[in-house]
Structures are given as C-alpha cells and as structure tokens.
N, CA, C, O and CB atoms as a CASP TS submission, in Angstrom:
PFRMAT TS
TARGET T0000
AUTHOR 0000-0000-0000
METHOD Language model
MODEL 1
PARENT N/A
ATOM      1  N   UNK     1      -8.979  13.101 -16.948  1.00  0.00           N
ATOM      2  CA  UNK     1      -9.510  12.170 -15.990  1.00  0.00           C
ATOM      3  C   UNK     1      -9.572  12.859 -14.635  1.00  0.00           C
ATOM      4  O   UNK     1      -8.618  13.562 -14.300  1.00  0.00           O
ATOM      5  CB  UNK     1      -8.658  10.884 -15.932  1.00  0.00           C
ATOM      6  N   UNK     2     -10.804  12.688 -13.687  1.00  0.00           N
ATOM      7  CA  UNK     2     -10.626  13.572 -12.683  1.00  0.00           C
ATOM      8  C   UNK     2     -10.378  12.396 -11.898  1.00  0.00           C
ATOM      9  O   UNK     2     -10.280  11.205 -12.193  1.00  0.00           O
ATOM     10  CB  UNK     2     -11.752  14.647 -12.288  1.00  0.00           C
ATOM     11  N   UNK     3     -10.281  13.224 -10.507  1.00  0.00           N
ATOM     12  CA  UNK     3      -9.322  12.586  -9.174  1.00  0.00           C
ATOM     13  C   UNK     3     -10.518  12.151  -8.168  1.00  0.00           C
ATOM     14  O   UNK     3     -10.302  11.419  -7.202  1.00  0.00           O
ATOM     15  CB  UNK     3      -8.095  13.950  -8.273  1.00  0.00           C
ATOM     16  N   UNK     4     -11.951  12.731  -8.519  1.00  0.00           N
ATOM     17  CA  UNK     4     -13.226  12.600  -7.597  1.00  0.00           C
ATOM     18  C   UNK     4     -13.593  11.415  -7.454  1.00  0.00           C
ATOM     19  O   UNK     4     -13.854  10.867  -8.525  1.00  0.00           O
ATOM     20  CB  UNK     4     -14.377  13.258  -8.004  1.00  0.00           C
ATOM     21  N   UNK     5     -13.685  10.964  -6.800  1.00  0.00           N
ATOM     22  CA  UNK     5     -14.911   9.357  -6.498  1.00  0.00           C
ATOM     23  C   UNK     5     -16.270   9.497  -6.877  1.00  0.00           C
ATOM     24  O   UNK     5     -17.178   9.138  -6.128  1.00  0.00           O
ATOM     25  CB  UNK     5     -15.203   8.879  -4.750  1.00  0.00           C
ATOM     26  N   UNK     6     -16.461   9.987  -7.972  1.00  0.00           N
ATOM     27  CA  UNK     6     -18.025   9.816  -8.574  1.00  0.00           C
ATOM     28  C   UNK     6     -18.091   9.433  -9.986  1.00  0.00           C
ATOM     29  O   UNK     6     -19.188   9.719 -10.465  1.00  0.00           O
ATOM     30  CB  UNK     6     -18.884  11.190  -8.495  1.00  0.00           C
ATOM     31  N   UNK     7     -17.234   8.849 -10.864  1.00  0.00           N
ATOM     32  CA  UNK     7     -17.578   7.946 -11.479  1.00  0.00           C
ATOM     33  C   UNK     7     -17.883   6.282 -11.304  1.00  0.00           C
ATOM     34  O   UNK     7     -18.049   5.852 -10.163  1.00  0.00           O
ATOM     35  CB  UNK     7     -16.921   8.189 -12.097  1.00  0.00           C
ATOM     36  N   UNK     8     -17.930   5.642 -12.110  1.00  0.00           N
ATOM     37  CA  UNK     8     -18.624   4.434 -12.098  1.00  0.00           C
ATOM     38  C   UNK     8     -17.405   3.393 -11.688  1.00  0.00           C
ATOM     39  O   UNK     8     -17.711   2.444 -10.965  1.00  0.00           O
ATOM     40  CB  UNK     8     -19.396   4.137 -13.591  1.00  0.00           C
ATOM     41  N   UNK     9     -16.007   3.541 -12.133  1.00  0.00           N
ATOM     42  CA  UNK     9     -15.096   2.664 -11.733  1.00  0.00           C
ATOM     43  C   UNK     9     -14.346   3.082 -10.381  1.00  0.00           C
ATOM     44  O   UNK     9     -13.514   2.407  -9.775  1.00  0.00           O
ATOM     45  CB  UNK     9     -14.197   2.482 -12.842  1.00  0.00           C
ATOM     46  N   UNK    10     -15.002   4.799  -9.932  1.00  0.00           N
ATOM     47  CA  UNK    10     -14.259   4.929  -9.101  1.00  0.00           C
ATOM     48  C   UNK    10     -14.076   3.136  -7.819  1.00  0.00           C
ATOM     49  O   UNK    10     -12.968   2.604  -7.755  1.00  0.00           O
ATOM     50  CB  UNK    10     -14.901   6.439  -8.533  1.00  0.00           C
ATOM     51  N   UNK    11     -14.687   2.829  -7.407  1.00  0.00           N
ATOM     52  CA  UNK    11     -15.121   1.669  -6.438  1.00  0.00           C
ATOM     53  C   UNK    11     -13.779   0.608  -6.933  1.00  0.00           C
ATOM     54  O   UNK    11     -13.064  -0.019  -6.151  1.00  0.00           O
ATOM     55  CB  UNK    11     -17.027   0.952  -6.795  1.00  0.00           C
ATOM     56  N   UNK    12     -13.679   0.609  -8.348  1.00  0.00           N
ATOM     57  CA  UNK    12     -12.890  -0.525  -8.522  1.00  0.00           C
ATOM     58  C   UNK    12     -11.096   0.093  -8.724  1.00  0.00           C
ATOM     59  O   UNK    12     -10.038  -0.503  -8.926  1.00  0.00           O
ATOM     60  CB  UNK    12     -13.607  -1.414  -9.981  1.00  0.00           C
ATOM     61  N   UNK    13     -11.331   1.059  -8.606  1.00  0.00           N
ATOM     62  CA  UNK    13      -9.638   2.005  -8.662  1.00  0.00           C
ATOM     63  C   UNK    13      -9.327   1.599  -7.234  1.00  0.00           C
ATOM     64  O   UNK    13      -8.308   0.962  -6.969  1.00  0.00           O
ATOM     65  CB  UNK    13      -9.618   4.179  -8.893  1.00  0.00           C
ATOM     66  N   UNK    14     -10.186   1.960  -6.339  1.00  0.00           N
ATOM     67  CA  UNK    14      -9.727   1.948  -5.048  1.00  0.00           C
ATOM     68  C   UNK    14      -9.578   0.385  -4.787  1.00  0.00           C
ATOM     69  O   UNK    14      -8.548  -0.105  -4.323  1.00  0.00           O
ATOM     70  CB  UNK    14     -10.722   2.744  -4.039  1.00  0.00           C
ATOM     71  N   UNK    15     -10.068   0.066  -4.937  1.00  0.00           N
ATOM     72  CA  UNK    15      -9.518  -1.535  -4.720  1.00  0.00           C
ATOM     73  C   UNK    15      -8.346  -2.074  -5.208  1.00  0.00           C
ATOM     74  O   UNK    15      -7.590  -2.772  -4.533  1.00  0.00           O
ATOM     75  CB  UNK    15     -10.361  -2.458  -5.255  1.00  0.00           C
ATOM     76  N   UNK    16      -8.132  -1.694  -6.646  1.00  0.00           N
ATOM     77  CA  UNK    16      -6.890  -1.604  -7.040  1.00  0.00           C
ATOM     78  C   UNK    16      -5.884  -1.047  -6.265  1.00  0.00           C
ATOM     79  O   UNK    16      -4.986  -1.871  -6.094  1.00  0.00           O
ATOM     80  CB  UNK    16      -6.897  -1.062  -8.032  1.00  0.00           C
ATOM     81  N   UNK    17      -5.682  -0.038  -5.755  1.00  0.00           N
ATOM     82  CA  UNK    17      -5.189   0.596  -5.081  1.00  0.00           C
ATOM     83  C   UNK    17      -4.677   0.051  -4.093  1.00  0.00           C
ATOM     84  O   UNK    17      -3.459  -0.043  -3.936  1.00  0.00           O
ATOM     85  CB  UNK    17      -5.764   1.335  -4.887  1.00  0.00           C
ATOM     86  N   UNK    18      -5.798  -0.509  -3.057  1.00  0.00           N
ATOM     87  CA  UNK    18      -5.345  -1.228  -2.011  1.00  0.00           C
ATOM     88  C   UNK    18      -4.711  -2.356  -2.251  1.00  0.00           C
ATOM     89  O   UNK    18      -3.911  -2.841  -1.451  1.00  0.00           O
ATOM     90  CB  UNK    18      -6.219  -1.478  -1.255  1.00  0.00           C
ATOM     91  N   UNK    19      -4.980  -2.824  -3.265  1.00  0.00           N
ATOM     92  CA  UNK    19      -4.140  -4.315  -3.621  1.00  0.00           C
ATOM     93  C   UNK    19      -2.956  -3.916  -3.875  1.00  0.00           C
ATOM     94  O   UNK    19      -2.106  -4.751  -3.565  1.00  0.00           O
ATOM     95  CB  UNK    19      -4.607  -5.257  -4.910  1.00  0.00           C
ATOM     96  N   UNK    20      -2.592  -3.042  -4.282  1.00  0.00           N
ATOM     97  CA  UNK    20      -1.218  -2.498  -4.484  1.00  0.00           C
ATOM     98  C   UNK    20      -0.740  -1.945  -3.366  1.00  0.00           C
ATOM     99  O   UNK    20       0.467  -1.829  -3.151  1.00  0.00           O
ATOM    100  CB  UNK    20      -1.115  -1.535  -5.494  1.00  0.00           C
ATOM    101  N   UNK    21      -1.550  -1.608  -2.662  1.00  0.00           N
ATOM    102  CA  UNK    21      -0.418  -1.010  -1.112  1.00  0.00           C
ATOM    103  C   UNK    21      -0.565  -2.373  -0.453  1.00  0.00           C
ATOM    104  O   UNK    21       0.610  -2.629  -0.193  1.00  0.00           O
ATOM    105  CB  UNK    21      -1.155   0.634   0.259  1.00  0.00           C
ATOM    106  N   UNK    22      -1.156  -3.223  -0.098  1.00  0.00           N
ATOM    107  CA  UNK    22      -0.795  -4.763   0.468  1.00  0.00           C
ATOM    108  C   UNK    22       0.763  -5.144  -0.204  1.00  0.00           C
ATOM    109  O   UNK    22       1.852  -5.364   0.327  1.00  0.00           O
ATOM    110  CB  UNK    22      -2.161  -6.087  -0.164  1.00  0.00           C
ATOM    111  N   UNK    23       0.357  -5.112  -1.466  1.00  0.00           N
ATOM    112  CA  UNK    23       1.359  -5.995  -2.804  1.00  0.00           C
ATOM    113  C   UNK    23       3.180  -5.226  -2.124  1.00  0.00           C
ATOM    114  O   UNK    23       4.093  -5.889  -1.632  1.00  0.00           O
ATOM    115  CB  UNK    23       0.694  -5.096  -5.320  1.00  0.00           C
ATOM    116  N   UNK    24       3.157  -3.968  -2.313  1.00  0.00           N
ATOM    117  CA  UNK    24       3.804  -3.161  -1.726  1.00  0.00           C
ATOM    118  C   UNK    24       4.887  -3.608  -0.302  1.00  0.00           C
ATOM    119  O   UNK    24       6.108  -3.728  -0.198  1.00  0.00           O
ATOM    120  CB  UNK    24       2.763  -2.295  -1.485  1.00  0.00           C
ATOM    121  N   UNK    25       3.455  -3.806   0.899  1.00  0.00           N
ATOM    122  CA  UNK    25       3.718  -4.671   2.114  1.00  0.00           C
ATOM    123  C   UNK    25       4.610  -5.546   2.413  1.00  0.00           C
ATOM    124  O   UNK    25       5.477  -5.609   3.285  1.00  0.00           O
ATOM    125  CB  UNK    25       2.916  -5.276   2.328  1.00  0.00           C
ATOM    126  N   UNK    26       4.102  -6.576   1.113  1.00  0.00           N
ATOM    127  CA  UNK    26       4.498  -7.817   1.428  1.00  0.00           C
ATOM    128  C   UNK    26       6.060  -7.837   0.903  1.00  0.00           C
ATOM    129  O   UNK    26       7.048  -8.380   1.397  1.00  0.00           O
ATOM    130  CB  UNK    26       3.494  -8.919   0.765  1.00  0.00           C
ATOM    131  N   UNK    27       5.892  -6.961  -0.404  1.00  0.00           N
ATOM    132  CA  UNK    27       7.387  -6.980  -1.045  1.00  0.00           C
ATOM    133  C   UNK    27       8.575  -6.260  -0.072  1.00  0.00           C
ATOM    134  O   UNK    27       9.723  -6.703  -0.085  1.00  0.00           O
ATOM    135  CB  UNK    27       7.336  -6.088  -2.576  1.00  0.00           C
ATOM    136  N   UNK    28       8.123  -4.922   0.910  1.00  0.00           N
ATOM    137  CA  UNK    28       9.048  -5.291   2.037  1.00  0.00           C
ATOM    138  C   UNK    28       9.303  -5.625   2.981  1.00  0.00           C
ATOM    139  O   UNK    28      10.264  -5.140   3.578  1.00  0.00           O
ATOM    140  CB  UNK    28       9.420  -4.978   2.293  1.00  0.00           C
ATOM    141  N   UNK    29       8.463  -6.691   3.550  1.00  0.00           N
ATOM    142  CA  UNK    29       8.459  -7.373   4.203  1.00  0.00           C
ATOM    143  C   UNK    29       9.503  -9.030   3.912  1.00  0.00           C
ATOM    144  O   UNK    29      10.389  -9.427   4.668  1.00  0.00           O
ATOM    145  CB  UNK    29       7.147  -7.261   4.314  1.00  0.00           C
ATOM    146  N   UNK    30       9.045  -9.710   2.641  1.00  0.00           N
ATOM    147  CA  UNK    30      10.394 -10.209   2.615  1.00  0.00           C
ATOM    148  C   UNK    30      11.213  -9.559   1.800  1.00  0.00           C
ATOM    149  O   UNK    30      11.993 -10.496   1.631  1.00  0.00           O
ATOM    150  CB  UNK    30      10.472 -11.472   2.291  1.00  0.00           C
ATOM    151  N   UNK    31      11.666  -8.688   1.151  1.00  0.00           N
ATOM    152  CA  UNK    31      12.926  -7.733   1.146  1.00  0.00           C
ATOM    153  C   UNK    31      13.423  -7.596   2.533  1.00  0.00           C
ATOM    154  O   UNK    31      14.641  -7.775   2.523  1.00  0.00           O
ATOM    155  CB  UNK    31      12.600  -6.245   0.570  1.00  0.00           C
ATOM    156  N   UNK    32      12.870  -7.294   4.004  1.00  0.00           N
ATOM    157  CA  UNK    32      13.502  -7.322   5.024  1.00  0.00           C
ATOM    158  C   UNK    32      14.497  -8.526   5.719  1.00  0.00           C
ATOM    159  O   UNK    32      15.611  -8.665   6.222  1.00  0.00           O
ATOM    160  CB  UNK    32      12.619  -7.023   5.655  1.00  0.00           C
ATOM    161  N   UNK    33      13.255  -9.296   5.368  1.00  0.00           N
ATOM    162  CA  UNK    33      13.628 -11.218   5.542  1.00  0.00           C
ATOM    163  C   UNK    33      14.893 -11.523   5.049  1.00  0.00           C
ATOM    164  O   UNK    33      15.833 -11.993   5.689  1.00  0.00           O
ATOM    165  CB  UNK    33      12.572 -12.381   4.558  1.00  0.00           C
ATOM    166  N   UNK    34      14.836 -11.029   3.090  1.00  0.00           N
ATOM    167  CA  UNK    34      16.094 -11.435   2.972  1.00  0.00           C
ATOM    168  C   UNK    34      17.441 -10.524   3.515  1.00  0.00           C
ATOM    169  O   UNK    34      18.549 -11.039   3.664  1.00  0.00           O
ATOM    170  CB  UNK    34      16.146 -11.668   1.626  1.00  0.00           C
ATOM    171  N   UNK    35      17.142  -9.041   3.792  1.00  0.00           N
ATOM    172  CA  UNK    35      18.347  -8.697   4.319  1.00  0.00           C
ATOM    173  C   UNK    35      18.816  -8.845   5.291  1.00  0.00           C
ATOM    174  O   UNK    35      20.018  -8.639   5.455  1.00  0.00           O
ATOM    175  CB  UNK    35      18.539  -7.883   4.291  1.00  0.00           C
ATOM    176  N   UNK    36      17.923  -9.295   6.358  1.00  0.00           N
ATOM    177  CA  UNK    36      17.957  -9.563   8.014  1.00  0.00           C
ATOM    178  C   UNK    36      19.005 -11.220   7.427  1.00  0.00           C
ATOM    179  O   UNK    36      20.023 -11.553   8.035  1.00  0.00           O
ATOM    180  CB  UNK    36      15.720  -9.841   9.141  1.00  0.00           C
ATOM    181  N   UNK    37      18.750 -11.597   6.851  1.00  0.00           N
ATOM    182  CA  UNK    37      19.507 -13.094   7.044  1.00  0.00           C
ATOM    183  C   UNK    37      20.773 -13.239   6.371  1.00  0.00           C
ATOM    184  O   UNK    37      21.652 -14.045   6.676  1.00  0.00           O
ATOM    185  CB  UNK    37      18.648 -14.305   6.477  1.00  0.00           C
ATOM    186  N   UNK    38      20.811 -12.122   5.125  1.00  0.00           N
ATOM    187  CA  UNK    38      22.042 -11.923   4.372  1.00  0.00           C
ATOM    188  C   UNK    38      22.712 -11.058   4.904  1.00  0.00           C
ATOM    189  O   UNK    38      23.879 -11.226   4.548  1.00  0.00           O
ATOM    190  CB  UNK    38      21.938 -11.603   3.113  1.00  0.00           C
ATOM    191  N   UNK    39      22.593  -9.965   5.765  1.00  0.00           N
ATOM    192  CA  UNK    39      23.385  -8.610   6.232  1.00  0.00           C
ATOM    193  C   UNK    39      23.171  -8.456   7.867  1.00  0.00           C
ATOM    194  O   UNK    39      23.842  -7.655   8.519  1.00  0.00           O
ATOM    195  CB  UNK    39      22.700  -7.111   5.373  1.00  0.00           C
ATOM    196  N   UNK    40      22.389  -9.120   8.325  1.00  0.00           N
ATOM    197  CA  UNK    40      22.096  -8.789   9.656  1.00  0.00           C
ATOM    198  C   UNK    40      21.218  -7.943  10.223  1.00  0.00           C
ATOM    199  O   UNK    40      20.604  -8.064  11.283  1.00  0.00           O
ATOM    200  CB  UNK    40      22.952  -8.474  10.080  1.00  0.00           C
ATOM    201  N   UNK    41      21.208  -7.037   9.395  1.00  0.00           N
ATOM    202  CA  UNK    41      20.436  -5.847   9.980  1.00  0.00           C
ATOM    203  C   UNK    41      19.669  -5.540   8.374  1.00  0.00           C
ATOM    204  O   UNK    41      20.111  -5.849   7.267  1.00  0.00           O
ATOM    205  CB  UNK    41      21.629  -4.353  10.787  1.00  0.00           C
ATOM    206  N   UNK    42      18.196  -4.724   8.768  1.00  0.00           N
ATOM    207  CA  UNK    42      16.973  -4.630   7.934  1.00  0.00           C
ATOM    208  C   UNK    42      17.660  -3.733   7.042  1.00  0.00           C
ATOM    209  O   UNK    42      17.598  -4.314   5.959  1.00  0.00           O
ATOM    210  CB  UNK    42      15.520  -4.092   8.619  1.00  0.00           C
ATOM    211  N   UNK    43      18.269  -2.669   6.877  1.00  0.00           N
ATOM    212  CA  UNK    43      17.934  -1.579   6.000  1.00  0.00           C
ATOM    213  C   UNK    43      16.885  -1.295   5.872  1.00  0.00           C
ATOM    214  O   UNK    43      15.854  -1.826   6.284  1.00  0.00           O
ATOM    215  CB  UNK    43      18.247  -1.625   4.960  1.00  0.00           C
ATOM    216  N   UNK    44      17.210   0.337   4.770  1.00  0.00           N
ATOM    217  CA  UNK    44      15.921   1.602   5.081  1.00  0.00           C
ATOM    218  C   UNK    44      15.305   1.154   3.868  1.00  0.00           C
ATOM    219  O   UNK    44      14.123   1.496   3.877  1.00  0.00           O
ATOM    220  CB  UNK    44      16.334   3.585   5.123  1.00  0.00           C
ATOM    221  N   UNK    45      15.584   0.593   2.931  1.00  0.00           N
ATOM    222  CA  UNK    45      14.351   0.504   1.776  1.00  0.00           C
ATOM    223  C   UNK    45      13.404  -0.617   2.001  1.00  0.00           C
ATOM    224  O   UNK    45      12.264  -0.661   1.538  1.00  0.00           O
ATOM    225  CB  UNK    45      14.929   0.260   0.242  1.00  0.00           C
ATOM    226  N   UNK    46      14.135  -1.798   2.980  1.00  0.00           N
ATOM    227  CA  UNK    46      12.401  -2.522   3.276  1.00  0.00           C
ATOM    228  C   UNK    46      11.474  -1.685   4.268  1.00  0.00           C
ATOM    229  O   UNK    46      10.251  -1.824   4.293  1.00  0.00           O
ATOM    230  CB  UNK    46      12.481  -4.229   4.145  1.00  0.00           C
ATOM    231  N   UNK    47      12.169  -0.812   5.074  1.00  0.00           N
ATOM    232  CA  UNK    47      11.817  -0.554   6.123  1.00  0.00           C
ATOM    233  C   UNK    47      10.707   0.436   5.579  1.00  0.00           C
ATOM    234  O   UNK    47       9.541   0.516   5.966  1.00  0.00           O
ATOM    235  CB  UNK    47      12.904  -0.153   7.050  1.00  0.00           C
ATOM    236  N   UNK    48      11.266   1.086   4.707  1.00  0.00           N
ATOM    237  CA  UNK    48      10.651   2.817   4.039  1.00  0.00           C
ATOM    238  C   UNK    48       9.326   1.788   3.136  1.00  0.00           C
ATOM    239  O   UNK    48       8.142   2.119   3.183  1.00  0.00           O
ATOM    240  CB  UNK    48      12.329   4.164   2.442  1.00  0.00           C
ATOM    241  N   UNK    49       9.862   0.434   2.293  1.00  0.00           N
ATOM    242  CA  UNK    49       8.248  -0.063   1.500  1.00  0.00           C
ATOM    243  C   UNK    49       7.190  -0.066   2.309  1.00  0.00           C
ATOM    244  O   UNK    49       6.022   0.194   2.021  1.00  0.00           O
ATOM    245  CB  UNK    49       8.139  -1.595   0.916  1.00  0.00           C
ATOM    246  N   UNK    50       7.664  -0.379   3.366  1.00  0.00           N
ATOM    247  CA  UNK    50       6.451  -0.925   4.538  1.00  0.00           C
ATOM    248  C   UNK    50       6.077   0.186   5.257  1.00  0.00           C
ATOM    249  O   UNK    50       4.954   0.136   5.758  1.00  0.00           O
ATOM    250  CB  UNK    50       6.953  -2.088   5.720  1.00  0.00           C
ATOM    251  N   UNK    51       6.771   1.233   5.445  1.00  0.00           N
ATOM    252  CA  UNK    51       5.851   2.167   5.828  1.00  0.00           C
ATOM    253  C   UNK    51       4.698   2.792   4.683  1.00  0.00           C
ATOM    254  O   UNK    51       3.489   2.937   4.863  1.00  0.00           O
ATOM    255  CB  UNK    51       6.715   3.232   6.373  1.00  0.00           C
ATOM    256  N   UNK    52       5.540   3.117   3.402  1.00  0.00           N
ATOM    257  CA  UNK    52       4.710   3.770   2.035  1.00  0.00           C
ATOM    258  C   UNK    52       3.568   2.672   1.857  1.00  0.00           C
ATOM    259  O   UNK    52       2.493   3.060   1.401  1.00  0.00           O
ATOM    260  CB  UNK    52       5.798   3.910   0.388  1.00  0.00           C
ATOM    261  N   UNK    53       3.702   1.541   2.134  1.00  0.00           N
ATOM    262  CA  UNK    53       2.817   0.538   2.262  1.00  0.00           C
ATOM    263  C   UNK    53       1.667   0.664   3.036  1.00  0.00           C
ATOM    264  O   UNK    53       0.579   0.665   2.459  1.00  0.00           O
ATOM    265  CB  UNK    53       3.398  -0.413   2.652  1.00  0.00           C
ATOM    266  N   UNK    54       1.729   0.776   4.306  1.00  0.00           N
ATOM    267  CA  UNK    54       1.132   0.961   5.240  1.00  0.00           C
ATOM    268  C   UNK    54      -0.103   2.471   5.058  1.00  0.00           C
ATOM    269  O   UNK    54      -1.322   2.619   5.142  1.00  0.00           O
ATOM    270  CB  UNK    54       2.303   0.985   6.261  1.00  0.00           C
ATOM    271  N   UNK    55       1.016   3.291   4.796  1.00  0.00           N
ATOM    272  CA  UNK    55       0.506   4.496   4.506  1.00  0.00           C
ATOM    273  C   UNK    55      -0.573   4.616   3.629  1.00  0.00           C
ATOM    274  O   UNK    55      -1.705   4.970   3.958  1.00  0.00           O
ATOM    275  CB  UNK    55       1.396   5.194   4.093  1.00  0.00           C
ATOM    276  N   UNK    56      -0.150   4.270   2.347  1.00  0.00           N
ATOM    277  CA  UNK    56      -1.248   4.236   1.301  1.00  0.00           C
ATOM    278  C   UNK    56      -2.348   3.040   1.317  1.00  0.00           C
ATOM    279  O   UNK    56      -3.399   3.018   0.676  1.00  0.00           O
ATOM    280  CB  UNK    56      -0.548   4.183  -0.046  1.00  0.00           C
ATOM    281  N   UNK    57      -1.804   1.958   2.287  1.00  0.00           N
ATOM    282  CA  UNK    57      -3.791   1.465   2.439  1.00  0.00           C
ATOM    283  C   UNK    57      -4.250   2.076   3.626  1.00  0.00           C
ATOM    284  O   UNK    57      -5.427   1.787   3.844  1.00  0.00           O
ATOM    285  CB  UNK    57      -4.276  -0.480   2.722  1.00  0.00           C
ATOM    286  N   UNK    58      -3.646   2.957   4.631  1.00  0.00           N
ATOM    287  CA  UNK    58      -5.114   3.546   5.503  1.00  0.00           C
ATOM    288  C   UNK    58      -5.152   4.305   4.369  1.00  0.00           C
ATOM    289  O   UNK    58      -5.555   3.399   3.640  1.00  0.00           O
ATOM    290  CB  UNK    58      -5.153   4.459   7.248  1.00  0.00           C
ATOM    291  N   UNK    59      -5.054   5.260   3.620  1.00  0.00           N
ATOM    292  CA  UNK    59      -5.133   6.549   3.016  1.00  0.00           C
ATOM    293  C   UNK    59      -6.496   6.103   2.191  1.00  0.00           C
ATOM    294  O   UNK    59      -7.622   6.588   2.306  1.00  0.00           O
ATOM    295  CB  UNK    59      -3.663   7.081   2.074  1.00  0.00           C
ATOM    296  N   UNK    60      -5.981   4.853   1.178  1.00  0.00           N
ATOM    297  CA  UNK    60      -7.011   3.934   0.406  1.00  0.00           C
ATOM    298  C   UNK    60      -8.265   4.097   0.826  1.00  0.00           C
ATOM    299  O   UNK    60      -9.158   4.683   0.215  1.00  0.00           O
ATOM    300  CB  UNK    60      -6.767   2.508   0.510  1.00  0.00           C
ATOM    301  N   UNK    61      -8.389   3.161   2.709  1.00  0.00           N
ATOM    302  CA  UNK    61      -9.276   2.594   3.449  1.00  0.00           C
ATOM    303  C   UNK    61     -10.374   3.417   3.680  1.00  0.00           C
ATOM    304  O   UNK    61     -11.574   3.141   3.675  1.00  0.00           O
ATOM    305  CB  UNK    61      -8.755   2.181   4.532  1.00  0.00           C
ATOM    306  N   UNK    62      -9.480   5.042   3.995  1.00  0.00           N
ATOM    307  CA  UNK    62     -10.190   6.058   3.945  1.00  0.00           C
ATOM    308  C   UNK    62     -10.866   6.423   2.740  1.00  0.00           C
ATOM    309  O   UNK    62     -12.016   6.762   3.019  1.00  0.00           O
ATOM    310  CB  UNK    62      -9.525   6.917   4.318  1.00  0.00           C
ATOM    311  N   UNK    63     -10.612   6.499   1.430  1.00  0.00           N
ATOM    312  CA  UNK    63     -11.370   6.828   0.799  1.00  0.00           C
ATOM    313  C   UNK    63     -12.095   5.631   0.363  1.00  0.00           C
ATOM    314  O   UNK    63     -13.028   6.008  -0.346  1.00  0.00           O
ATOM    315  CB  UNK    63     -10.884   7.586   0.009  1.00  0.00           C
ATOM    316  N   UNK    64     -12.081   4.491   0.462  1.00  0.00           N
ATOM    317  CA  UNK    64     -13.797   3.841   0.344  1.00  0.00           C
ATOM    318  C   UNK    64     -14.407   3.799   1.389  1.00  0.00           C
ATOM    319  O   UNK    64     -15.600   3.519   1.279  1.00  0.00           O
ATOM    320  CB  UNK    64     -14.043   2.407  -0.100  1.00  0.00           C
ATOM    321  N   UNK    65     -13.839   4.063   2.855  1.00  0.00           N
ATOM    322  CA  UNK    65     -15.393   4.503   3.764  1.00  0.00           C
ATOM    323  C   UNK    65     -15.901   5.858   3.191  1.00  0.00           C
ATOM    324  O   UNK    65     -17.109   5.847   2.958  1.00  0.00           O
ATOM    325  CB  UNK    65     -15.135   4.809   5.688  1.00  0.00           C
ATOM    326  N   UNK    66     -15.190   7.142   2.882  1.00  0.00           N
ATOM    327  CA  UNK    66     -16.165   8.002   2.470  1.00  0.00           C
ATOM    328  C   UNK    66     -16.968   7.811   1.009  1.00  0.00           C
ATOM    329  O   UNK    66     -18.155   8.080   0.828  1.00  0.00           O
ATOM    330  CB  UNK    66     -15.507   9.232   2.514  1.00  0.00           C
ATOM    331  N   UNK    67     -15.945   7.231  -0.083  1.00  0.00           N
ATOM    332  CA  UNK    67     -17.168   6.678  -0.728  1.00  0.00           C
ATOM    333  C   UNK    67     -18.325   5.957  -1.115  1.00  0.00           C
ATOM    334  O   UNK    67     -19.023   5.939  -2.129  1.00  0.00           O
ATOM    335  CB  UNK    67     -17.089   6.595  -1.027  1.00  0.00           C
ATOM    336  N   UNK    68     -18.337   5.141   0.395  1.00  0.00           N
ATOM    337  CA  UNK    68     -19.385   4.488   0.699  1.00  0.00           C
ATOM    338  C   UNK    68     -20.786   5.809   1.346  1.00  0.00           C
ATOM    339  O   UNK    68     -21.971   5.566   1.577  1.00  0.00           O
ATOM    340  CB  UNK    68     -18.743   3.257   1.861  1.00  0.00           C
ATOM    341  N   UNK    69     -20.111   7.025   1.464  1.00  0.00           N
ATOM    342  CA  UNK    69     -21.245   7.608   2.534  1.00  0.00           C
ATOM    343  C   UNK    69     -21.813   8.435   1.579  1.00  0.00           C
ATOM    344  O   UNK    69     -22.773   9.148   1.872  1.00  0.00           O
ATOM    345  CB  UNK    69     -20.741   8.477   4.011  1.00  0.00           C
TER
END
C-alpha cells in the first residue's frame, strides 16, 4: 500500500484521519477535566493527547489542502 495521495480513497483516509486527531482532542481534553477535579492539577498524558492531537490535524489539514491542488 503506498503512502501517496493519488489513489481513489486517498480523500477519504484523510478524513478519517482527521476524525481521529479531533476524537484524540476531545479524549484529552476531558481526561484533563477529570484529573483537574480528582487531583488538582492536569497531568502530562492529557496534556501530551492534546498536543499529539493538535499536531496530527494541522499535519492532516495540510495534506488535504495539497491534495486538493
């Protein structure tokens, strides 16, 4: 399987994709919620989802503007 954006599902991988770095988001986001209210303070694994989160939908975002061009 190649890694290129020129097959026919490429369009729908990447969407996948991004739904999974949102999905990602949200899971540490309340993972933070609940540790902020049970411990006081956030810890590094909601903190670290939400960045890997973050990260991989610009990364995503980027590759369907160039596979739009």
């Amino acid at each position: 399987m190649s890694t290129d954006n020129t097959t026919p599902d490429a369009g729908r991988r990447l969407k996948m994709q991004s739904m999974l770095s949102i999905l990602v988001i949200v899971i540490g986001i309340l993972l933070m919620i609940f540790m902020i209210t049970t411990e006081d303070e956030p810890g590094a694994i909601p903190l670290g989802l939400i960045v890997l989160g973050i990260g991989g939908y610009l990364v995503t975002r980027a590759r369907i503007r160039s596979h739009h061009k």
